[in-house]
C-alpha positions in Angstrom: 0.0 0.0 0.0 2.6 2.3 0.9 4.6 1.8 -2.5 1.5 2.1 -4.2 1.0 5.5 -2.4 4.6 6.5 -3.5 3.8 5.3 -6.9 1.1 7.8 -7.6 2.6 10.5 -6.0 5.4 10.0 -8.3 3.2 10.1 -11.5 1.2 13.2 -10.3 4.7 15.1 -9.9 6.0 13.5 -13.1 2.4 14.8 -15.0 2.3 17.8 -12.9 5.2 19.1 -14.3 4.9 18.1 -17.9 1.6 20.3 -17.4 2.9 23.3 -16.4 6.4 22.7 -18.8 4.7 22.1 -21.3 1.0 23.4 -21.9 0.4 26.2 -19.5 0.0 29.6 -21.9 1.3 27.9 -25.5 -0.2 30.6 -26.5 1.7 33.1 -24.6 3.0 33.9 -27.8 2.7 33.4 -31.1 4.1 30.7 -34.0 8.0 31.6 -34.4 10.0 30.9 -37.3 9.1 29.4 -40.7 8.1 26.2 -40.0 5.4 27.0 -37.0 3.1 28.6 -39.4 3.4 26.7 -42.2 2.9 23.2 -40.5 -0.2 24.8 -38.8 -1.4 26.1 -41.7 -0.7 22.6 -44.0 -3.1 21.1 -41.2 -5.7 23.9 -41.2 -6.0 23.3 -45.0 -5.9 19.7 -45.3 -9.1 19.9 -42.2 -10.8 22.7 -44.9 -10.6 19.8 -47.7 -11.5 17.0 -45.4 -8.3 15.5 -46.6 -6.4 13.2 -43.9 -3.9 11.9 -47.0 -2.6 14.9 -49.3 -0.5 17.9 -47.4 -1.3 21.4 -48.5 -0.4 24.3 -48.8 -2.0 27.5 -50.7 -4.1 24.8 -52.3 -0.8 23.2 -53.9 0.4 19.8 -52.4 3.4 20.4 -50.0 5.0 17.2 -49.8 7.8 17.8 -47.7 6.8 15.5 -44.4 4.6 12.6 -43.5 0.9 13.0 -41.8 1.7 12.6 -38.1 2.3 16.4 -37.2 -0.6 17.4 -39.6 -3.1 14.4 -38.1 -2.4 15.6 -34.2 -3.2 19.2 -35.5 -6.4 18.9 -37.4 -7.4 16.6 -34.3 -6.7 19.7 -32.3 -8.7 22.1 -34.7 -11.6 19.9 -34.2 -11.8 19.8 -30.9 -10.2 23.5 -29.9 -11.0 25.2 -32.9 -8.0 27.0 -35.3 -5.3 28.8 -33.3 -1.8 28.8 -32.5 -1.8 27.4 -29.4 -4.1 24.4 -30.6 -1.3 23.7 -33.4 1.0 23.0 -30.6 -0.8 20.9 -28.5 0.2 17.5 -30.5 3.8 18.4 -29.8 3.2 18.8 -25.8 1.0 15.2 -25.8 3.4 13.4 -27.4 6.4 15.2 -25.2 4.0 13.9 -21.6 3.7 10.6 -23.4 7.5 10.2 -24.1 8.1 11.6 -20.5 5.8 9.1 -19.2 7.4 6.4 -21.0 10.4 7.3 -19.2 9.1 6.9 -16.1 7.3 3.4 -16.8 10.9 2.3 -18.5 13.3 3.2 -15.8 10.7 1.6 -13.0 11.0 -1.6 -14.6 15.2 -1.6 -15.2 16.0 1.2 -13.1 13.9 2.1 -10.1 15.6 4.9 -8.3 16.4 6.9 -11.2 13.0 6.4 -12.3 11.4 10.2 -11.5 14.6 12.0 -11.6 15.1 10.5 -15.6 11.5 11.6 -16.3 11.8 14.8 -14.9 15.3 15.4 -16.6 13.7 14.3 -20.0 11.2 17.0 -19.8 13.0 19.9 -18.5 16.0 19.5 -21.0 16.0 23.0 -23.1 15.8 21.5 -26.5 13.0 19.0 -25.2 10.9 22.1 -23.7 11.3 23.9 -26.9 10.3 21.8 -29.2 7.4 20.0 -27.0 6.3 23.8 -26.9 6.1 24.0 -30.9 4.0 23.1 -33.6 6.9 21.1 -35.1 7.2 17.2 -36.7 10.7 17.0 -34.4 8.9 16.2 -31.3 6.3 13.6 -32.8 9.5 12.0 -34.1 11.8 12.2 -30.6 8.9 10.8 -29.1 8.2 7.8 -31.1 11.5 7.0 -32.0 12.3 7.5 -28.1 9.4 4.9 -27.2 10.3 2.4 -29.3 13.8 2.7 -28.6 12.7 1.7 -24.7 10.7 -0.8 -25.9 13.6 -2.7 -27.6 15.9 -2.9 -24.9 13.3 -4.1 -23.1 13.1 -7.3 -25.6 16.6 -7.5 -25.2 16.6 -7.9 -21.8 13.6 -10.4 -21.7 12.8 -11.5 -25.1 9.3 -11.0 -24.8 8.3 -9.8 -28.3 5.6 -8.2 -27.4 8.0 -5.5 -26.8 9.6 -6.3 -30.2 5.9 -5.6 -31.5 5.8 -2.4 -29.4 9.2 -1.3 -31.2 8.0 -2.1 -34.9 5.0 0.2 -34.2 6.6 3.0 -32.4 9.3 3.0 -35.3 6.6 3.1 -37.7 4.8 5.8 -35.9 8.3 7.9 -36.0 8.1 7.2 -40.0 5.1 8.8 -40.4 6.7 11.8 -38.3 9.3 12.6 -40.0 10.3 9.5 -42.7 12.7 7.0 -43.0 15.2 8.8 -40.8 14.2 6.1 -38.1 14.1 3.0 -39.3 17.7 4.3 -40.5 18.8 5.4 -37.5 16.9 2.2 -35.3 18.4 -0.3 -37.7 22.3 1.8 -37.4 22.0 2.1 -33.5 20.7 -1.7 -32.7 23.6 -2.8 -35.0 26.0 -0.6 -33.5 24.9 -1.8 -29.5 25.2 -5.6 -31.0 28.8 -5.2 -32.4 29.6 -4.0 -29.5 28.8 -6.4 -27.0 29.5 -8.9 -29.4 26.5 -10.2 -29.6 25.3 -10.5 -33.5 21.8 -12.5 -32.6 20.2 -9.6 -31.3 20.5 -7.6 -34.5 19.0 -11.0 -36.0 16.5 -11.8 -33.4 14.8 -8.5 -34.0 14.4 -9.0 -37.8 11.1 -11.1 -36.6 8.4 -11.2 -39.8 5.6 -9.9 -37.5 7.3 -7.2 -36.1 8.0 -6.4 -39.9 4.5 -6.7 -40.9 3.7 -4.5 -38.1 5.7 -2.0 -39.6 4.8 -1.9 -43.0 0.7 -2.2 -41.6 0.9 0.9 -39.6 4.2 3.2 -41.5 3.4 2.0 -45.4 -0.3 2.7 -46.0 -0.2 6.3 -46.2 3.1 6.3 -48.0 1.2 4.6 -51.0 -2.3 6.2 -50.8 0.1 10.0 -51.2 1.7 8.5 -53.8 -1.3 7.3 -56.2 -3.0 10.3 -55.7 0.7 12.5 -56.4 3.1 10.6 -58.4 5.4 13.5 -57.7 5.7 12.6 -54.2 8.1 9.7 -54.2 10.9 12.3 -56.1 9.8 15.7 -53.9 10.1 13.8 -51.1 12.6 10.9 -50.8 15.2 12.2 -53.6 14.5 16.3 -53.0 13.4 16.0 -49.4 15.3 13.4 -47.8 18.9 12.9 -50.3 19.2 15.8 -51.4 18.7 17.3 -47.7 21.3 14.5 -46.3 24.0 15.0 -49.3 23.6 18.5 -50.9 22.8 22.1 -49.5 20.2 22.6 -51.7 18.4 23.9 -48.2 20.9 26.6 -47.5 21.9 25.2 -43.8 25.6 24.6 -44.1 27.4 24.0 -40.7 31.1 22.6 -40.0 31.4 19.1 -39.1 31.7 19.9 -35.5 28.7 21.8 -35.3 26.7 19.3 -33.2 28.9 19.0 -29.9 27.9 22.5 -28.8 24.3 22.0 -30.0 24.1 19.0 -28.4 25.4 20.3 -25.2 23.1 23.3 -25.3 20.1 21.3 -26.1 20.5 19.2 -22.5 21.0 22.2 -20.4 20.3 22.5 -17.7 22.1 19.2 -16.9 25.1 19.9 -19.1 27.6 18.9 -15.9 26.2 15.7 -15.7 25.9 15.2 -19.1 29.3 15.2 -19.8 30.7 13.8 -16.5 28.1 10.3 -17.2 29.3 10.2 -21.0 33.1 10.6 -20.0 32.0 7.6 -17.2 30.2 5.6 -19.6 33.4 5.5 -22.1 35.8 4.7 -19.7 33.6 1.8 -18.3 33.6 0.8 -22.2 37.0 0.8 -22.6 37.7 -0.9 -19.4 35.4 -3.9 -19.9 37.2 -4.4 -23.3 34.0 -5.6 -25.3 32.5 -7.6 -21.8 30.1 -5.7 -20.6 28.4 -6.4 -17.3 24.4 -6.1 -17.2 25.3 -2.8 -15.6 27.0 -1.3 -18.2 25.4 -2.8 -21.1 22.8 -0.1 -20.3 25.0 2.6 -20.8 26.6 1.4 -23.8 23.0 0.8 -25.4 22.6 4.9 -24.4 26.2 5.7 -25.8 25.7 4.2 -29.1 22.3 5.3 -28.8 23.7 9.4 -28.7 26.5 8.8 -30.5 24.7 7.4 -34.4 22.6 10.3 -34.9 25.0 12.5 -33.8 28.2 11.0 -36.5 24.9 10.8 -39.1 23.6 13.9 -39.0 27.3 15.7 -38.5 27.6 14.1 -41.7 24.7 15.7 -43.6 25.5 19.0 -45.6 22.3 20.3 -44.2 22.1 21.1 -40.3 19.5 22.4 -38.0 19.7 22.1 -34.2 16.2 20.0 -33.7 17.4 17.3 -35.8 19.4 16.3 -33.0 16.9 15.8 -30.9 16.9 11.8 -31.4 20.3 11.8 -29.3 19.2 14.0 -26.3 17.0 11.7 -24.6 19.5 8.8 -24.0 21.8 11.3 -22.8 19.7 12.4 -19.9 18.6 8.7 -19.5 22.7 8.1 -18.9 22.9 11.3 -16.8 20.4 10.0 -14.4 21.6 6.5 -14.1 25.1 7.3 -13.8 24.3 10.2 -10.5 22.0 7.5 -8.4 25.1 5.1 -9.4 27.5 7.4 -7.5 24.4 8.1 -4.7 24.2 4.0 -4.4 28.0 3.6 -4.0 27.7 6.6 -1.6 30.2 8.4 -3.0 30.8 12.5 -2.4 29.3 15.0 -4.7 32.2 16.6 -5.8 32.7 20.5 -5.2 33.4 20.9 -8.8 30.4 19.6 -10.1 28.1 21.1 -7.9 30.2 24.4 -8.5 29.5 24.1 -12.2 26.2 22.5 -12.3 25.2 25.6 -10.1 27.2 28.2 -12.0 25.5 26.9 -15.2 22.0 27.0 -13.7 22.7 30.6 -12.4 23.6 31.7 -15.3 20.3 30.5 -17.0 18.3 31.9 -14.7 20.1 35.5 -15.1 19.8 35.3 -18.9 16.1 34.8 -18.8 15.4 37.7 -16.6 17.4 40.2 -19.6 15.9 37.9 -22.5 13.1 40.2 -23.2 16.0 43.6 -23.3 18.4 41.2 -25.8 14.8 40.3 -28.0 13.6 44.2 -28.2 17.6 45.0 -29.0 17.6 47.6 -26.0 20.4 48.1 -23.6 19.4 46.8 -20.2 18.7 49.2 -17.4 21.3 49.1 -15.0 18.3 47.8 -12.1 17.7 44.7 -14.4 21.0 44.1 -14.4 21.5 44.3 -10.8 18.6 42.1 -10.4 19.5 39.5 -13.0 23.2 39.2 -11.1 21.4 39.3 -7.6 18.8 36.5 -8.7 22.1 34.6 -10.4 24.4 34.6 -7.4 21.2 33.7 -5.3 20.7 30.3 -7.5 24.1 29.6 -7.2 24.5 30.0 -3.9 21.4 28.0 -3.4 22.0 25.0 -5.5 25.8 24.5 -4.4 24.9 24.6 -0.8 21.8 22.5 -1.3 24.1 19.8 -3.7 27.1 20.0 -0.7 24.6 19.4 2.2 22.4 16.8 0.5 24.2 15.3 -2.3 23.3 13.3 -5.0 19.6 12.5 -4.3 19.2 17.0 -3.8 20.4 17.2 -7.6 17.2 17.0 -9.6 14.7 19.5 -6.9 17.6 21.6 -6.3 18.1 22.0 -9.9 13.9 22.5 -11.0 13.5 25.1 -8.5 14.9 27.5 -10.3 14.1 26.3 -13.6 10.5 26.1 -13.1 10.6 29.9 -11.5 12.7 31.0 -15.3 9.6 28.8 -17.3 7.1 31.1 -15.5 8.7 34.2 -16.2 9.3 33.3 -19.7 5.6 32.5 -20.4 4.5 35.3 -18.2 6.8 39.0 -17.9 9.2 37.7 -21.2 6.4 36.6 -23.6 4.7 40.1 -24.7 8.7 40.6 -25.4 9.6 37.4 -27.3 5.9 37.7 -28.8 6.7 41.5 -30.2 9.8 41.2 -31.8 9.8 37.2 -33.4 6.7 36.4 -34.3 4.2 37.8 -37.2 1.3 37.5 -34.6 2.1 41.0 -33.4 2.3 42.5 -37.3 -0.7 40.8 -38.2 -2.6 42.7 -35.7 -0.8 46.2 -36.2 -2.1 45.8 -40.1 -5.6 45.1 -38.7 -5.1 47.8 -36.6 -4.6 50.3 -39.6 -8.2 49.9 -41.1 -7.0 47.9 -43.6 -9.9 45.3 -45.0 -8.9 41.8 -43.7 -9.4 40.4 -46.7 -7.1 42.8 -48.7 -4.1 40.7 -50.2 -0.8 41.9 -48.2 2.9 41.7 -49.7 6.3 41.5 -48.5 9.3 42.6 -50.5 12.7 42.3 -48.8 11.5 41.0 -45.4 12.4 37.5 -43.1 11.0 34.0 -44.8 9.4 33.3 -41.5 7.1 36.3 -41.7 5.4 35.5 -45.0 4.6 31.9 -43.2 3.6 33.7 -40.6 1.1 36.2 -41.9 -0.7 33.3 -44.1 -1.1 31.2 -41.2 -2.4 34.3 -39.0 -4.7 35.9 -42.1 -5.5 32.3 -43.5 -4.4 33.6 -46.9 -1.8 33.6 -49.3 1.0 36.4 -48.9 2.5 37.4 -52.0 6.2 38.0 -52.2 6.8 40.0 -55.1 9.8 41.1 -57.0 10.4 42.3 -60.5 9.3 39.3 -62.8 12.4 38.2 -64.9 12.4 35.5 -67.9 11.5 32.3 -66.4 9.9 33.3 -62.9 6.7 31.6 -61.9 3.7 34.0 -62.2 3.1 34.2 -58.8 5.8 36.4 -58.0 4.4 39.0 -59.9 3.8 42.5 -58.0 0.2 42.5 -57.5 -2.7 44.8 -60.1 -4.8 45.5 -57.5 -4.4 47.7 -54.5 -2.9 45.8 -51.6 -0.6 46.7 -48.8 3.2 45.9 -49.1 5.4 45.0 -45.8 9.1 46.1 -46.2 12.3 46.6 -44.1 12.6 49.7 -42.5 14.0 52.1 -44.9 13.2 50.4 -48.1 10.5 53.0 -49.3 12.7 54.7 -51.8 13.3 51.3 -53.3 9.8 50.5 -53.1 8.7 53.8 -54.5 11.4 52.8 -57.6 10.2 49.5 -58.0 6.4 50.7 -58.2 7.3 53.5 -60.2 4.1 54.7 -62.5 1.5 53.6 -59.3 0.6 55.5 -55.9 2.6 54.3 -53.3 1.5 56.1 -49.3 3.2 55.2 -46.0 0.5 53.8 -43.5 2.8 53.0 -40.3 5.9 51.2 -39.5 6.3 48.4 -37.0 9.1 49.4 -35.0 9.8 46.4 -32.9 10.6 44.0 -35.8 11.9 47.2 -38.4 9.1 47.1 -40.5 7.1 49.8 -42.3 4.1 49.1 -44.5 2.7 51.2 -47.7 -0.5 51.4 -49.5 -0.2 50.3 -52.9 -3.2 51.5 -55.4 -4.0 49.2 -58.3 -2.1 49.2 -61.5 -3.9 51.9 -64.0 -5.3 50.3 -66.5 
């Protein structure tokens, strides 16, 4: 009775904060970037065209990703009606269901780290990000994470309905993002067998079931898209997919390297640990010499779990920081085995690593409270300043002394404390701040705010890519982005005939007026906080 007691206090904390992490106000601001809005707005259409099968996207088909983002939407639209925040609520299910996972996986092989694992999964920066965005990188993280867990539990029982459990979580993460993760699952389970030198557990899971599982739940949208598009299997596997991996057709070239920092970034708060359990974990690996105990076998299976998608996506020409996200989770799984290891053995917290885990959690909390000056591009007042260092040397002081008094088992409250204070300020003081100056939420109202007809076409010319996803998602319409047509342009990059209003960077009206020369062109206003300035255009005389 009493463990049972435990247990559910457990899970209320572990749910509890996936609420408040990751749905309170999503929608204290609005969609950021370009691929917010447009994934939001791919759903909204396909739910106007009753169309669970085809993307799209100003009425064209957008092949560029699989269903699962887009399904979780328009299941969000129907029940909470079109908004922002109800295009980010798949993202946050999916991140409690993966955080939950956690939990139910480390009570069955790992019992003490259970709640601490959980709540370092969902408090992990490039977790709470992206569980916070209407995005197909968490629906992937999630499944493939899942089914991940379930593996190693086959391999540890050989109980295939685990091995079933795996087939349809990997399938699920196909339909999420595409064949990254049967690549990656097929790369990692290989790796993890070599090794431990042990082959039959790369064959064992090749089971025909498990395979019909697969292609049952991953293949039959793949081949309903493609009869009703038989451009899909080029736009998305060859332009999509190869020529993403091997070219930068996409424009996001990094250096090799470019991963290790992200990587380290994207599991702050818990950096420290991070690295001191990886470093741990490779010396164990290299001490065993290919015999690893039961003990360790875990930790290798997390190594070679970070360490595939971090070589194979350091090897793609194209990089962007969330497709990483794959190789976080394990990591924070490792970090929280390897600190109730030293807790078990009773070892001493070190004064190092509680002097940098706290020095790297001050210094989180003291950003936060001058985010909203850095956003808005003003100098900070010399008051938040002093109050951002005060609040920083308080955390630290706080979390050293709490980690030197208590130890190991004070790691994980003494490090959410403070975290959960810098959540709430970001989705309460910061968000007007991060609201104004990244997202076209803001702009869209502003041009509303000008008289202007909602209907009336809008234009951009020389602005941000995210801002023309932005505006179509907020005015449900297509935003034209005009420029001069030249031989062999589309026609939809034509400057508009009618009268419409034209968004530009701040000081482009003399180019405007040169562009448009021969039609009335009137300043209406200027949107300050992002530099932009807006114009009346009157239609083309005829």
């Amino acid at each position: 009775m009493k463990a049972q007691k435990e247990r559910l206090a457990e899970l209320l904390l572990v749910a509890g904060c996936c609420a408040f992490l990751f749905f309170v106000r999503l929608g204290a601001f609005g969609l950021l970037g370009a691929d917010e809005p447009r994934y939001a707005q791919v759903a909204r259409e396909m739910l106007a065209r009753h169309d669970w099968v085809t993307p799209f996207l100003n009425g064209q088909p957008w092949l560029e990703k699989p269903p699962l983002y887009y399904w979780g939407a328009m299941l969000s639209y129907k029940v909470f009606g079109v908004s922002d925040w109800a295009a980010r609520v798949p993202s946050a299910l999916l991140a409690s269901l993966m955080v939950l996972g956690v939990y139910a996986w480390a009570g069955r092989w790992r019992p003490a780290m259970r709640v601490d694992a959980a709540l370092m999964a969902a408090s992990a920066a490039l977790v709470l990000a992206m569980a916070r965005a209407a995005s197909t990188d968490l629906p992937l993280a999630a499944c493939f994470t899942l089914g991940m867990l379930a593996w190693w539990s086959f391999y540890k029982t050989g109980d295939r309905t685990w091995l079933l459990a795996f087939y349809g979580c990997i399938a699920a993460a196909t339909l999420a993002k595409g064949p990254v993760a049967p690549v990656l699952a097929v790369l990692i389970i290989a790796a993890f067998a070599a090794v431990v030198r042990e082959p039959e557990s790369l064959l064992h899971t090749l089971w025909p079931p498990g395979i019909a599982v697969f292609l049952l739940v991953g293949m039959p949208w793949y081949v309903m898209v493609q009869m009703r598009t038989p451009q899909f299997l080029r736009v998305f596997f060859l332009e999509q997919n190869l020529a993403r991996f091997g070219t930068n057709r996409y424009h996001h070239p990094q250096p090799f390297w470019y991963y290790l920092p992200v990587i380290l970034a994207a599991t702050a708060p818990w950096v420290v640990l991070v690295i001191a359990a990886a470093v741990s974990a490779v010396r164990e690996w290299k001490r065993h010499a290919w015999h690893a105990t039961d003990e360790d076998a875990l930790r290798l299976f997390l190594l070679c779990w970070t360490l595939i998608p971090l070589v194979l996506f350091s090897i793609s020409r194209s990089k962007l920081p969330a497709y990483i996200l794959p190789a976080v989770l394990p990591l924070l799984i490792l970090a929280a085995d390897w600190a109730h290891s030293q807790a078990e053995q009773e070892r001493r917290l070190p004064f190092w690593l509680a002097a940098l885990h706290g020095a790297l959690v001050a210094a989180m909390c003291a950003s936060v409270l001058l985010l909203p000056h850095w956003l808005l591009k003003r100098p900070a007042p010399l008051p938040a300043m002093l109050t951002a260092s005060l609040a920083g040397t308080l955390v630290l002081a706080g979390v050293v002394l709490a980690l030197l008094a208590r130890g190991w088992r004070m790691l994980c409250f003494a490090t959410l404390a403070p975290l959960l204070l810098c959540v709430g300020f970001l989705l309460r003081p910061a968000a007007p701040a991060v609201d104004d100056s990244q997202s076209a939420r803001p702009v869209d109202e502003f041009v509303r705010a000008l008289g202007a007809d909602p209907n009336q076409m809008v234009a951009l010319y020389g602005t941000r890519r995210d801002l023309e996803y932005g505006l179509m998602f907020y005015r449900d319409r297509r935003v034209c982005v005009y420029r001069p047509l030249e031989p062999g342009q589309p026609e939809d990059v034509r400057i508009p005939a009618e009268e419409h209003l034209v968004i530009v960077r701040e000081g482009q009206g003399t180019e405007l007026a040169q562009l448009l020369a021969g039609r009335s062109v009137q300043f209406t206003g200027s949107y300050r906080l992002q530099h932009l300035e807006i114009y009346r255009v009157e239609a083309q005389p005829k």
